[in-house]
C-alpha positions as CSV (number, residue, x, y, z in Angstrom):
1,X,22.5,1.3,4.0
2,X,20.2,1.6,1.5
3,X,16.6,3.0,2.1
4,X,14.2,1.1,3.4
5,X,11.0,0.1,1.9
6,X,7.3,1.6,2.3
7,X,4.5,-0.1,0.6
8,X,1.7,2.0,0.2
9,X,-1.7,0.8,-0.2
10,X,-4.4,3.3,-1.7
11,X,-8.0,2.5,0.0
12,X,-7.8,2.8,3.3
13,X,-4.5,4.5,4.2
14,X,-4.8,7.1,1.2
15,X,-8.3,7.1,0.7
16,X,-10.6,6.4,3.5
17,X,-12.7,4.9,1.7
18,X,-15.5,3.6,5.0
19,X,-15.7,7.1,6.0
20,X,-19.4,8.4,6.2
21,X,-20.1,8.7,2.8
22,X,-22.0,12.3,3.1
23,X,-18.9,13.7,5.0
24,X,-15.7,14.3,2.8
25,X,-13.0,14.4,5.6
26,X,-11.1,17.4,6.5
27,X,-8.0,18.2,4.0
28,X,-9.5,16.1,1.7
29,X,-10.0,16.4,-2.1
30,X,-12.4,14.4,-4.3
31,X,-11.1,12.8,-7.0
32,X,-13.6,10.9,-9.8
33,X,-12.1,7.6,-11.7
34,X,-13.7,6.9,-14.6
35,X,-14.3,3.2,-15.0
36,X,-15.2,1.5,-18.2
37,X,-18.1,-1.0,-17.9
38,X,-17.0,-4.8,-19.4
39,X,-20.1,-6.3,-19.0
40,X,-22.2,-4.4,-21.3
41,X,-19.8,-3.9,-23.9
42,X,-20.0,-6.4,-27.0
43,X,-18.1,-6.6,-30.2
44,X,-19.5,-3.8,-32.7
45,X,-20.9,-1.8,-30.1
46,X,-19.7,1.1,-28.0
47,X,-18.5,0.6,-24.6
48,X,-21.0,1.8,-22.1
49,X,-19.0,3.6,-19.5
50,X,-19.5,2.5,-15.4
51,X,-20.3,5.5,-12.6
52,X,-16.7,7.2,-12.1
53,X,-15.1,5.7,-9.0
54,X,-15.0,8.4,-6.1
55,X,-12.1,8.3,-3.8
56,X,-11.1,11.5,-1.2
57,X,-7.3,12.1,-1.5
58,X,-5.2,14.5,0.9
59,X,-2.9,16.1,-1.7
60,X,-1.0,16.8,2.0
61,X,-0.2,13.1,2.1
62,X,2.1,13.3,-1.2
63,X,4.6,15.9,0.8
64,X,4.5,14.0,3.8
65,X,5.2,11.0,2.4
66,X,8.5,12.1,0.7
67,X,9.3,13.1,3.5
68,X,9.7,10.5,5.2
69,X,13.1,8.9,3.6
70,X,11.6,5.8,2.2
71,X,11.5,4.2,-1.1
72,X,7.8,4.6,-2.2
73,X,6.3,1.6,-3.8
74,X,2.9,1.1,-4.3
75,X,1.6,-2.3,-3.2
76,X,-2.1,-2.0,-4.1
77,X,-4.8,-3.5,-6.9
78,X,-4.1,-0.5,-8.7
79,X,-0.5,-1.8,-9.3
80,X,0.6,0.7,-12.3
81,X,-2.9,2.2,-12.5
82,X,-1.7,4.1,-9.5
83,X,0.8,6.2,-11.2
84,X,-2.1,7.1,-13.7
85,X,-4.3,8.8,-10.8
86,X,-3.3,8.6,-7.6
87,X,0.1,9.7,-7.6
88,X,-0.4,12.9,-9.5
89,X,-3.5,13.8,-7.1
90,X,-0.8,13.6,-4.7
91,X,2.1,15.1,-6.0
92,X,4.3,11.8,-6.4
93,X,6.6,11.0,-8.8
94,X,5.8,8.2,-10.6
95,X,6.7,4.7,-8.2
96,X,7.5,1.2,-8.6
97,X,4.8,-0.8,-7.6
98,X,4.1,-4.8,-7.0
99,X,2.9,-7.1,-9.6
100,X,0.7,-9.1,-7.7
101,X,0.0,-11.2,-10.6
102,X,-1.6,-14.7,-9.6
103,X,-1.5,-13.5,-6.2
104,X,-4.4,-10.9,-6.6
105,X,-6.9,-11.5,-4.1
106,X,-6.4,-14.8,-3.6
107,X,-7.8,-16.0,-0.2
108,X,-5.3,-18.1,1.3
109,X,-6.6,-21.0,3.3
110,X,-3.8,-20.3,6.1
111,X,-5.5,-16.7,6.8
112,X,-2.2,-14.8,5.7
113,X,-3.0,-11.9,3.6
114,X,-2.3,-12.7,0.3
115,X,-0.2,-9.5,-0.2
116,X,2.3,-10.9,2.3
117,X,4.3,-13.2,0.4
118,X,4.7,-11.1,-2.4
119,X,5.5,-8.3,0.1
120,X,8.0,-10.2,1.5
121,X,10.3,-11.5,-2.2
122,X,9.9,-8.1,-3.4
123,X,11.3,-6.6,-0.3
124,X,14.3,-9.4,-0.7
125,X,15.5,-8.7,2.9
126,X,15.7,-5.3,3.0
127,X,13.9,-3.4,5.6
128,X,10.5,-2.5,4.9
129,X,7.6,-0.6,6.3
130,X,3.8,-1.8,5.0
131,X,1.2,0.3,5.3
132,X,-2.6,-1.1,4.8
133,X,-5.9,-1.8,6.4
134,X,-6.3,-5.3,6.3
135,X,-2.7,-6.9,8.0
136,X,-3.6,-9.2,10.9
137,X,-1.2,-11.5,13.2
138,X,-1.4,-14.4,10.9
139,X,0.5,-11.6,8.8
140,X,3.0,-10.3,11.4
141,X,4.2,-13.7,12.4
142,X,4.1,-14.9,8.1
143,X,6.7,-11.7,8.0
144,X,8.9,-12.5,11.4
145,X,8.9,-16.0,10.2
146,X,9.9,-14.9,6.7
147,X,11.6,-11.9,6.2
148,X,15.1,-11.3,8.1
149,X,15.2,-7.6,8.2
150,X,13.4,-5.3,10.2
151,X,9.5,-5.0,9.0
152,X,6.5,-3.0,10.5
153,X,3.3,-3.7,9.6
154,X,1.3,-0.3,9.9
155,X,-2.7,-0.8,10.2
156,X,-4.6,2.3,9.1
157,X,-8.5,2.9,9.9
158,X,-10.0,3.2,6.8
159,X,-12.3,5.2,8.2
160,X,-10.1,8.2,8.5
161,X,-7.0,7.5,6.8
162,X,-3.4,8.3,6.8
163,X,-3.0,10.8,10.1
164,X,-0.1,12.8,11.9
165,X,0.0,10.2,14.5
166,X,0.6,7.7,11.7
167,X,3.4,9.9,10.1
168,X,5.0,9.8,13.1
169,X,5.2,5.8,13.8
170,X,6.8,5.8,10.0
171,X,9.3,8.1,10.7
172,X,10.3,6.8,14.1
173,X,10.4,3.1,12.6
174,X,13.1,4.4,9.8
175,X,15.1,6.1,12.3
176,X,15.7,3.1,14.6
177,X,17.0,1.1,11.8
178,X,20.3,2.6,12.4
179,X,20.5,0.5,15.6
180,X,20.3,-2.7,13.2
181,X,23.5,-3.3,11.1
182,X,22.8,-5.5,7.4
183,X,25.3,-7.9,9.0
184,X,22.6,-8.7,11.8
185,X,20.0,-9.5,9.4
186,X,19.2,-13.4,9.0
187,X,16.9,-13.7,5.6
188,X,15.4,-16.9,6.5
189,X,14.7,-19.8,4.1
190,X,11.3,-19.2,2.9
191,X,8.8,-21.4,1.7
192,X,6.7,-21.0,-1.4
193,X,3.0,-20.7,-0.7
């Protein structure tokens, strides 16, 4: 069997991004983004350049990660941009990640994530792990009702981030896909939102 999946969001799991803002959590390592500012830039003139993003990184979470046995993929906004800075903060090689394309942020009216679908065809029914802060039953049942292999949706607080309790859930989900042969997997006929 081939490894299973784990898409990796950034803010939230990675960086806890609603923790009190004058308290850099423990482990933690501050990392500034610099952001170019489109709205003041015009043809002819320089590009003015935004307040660097700040995000608190674990460089820990890189090891742990790898660790695990998955297939890293990022499936966050900062699709490739990831690679650029977040992996290296972390020690990561450099990872596949989902094209969102014209499914970035889109609401969707049925209250299913609008990662999920995407999610879901990249994963083609192969086993997959998630790992975010904003997954809600309207996506766990979108996935059972979807996706034929075995799938865990992991919530993180993003007010403190990736933890060893959270580790743990990961490991323990890719170890008990041993007890589910690929011939018992079912990939359901799925709909096109």
């Amino acid at each position: 069997m081939s490894r299973p999946l784990l898409f990796l969001d950034v803010d939230g799991p990675l960086n806890p991004y609603a923790a009190k803002p004058e308290k850099r959590p423990e482990g933690y390592t501050t990392l500034r983004v610099p952001q170019e500012s489109e709205i003041a830039w015009e043809p002819g003139r320089p590009r003015t350049h935004a307040r660097p993003l700040q995000m608190w990184l674990n460089p820990d979470h890189g090891r742990a990660l790898l660790a695990l046995g998955y297939a890293l993929c990022w499936a966050t906004t900062w699709m490739s941009d990831a690679n650029k800075w977040i992996g290296p903060a972390l020690g990561l090689p450099e990872l596949p990640f989902v094209d969102f394309g014209d499914a970035l942020l889109r609401e969707r009216p049925d209250g299913v994530h609008w990662k999920s679908d995407p999610l879901v065809a990249y994963a083609d029914g192969r086993p997959f792990t998630w790992v975010d802060d904003e997954q809600g039953d309207a996506d766990h049942a979108y996935v059972a009702a979807n996706h034929g292999a075995p799938a865990l949706l992991h919530h993180v607080n993003p007010r403190i981030g990736l933890r060893s309790t959270d580790f743990a859930v990961l490991a323990d989900f890719a170890v008990s896909l041993d007890a589910f042969p690929e011939s018992d997997w079912a990939v359901p006929h799925r709909p096109r939102s």
